[in-house]
C-alpha positions in Angstrom: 16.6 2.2 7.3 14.8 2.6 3.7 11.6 0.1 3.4 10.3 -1.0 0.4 6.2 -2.2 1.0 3.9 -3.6 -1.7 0.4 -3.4 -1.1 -2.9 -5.1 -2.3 -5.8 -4.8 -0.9 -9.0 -7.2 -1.8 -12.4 -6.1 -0.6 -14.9 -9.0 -0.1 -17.7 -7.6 -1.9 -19.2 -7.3 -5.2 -18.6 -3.5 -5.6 -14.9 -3.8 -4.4 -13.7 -0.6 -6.7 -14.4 1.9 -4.7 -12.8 1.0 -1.7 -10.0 0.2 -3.4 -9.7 3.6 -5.6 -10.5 5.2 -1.8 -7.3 3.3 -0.1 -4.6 4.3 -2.9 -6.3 7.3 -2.9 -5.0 7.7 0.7 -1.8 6.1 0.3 -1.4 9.2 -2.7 -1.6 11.9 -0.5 1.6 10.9 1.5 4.5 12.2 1.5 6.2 9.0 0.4 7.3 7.8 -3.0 4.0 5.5 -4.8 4.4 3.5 -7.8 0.8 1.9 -9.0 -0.3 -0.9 -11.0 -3.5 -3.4 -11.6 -2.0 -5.7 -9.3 -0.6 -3.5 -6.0 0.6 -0.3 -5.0 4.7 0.4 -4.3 5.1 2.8 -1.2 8.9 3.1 -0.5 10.6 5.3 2.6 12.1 5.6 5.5 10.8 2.2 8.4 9.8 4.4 10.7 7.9 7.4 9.2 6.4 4.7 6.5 4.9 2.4 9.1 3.7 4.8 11.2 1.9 6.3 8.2 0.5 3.2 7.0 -0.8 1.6 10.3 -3.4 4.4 10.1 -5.0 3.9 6.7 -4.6 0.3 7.2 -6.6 0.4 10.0 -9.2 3.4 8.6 -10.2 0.5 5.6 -10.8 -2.1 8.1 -13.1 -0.3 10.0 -15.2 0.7 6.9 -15.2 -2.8 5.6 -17.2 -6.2 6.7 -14.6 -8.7 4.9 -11.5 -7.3 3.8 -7.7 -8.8 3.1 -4.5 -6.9 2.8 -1.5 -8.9 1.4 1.4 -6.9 2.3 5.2 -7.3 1.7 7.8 -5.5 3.1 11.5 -5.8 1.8 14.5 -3.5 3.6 15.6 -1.3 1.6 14.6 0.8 -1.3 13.4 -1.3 -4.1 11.8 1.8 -6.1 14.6 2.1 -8.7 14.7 -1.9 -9.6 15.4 -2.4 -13.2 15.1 -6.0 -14.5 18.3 -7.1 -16.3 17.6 -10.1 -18.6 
């Protein structure tokens, strides 16, 4: 089943950059389809293969930060190729 996931990740802190820069940086190294912009980061794959890949990093940017959030939304299927029509 193709997943579609956007990402955006707010670091509690007044030097929030780099930890942000450090977890796209890590999503870029994948092996998965990544579309970027100011607001969030697009990873789109396979369920299985693209949970089990972001569980990790997720986790890897907790542990580094005090106060973090993650606002994360899935939606099956693969969204990559979405094209507005109006």
């Amino acid at each position: 089943m193709k997943l579609s996931v956007e990402l955006t990740l707010i670091p509690l802190k007044e030097d929030f950059i780099p930890t942000i820069k450090d977890f796209i940086k890590s999503l870029r190294g994948s092996e998965f389809n990544i579309l970027e912009n100011p607001l969030s980061t697009q990873i789109y794959g396979e369920y299985d293969a693209l949970m089990t890949f972001l569980i990790p990093q997720i986790k890897a940017t907790f542990e580094q930060e005090e106060a973090v959030i993650l606002q994360l939304k899935l939606v099956k299927g693969d969204r990559s190729d979405y094209k507005p029509n109006f």
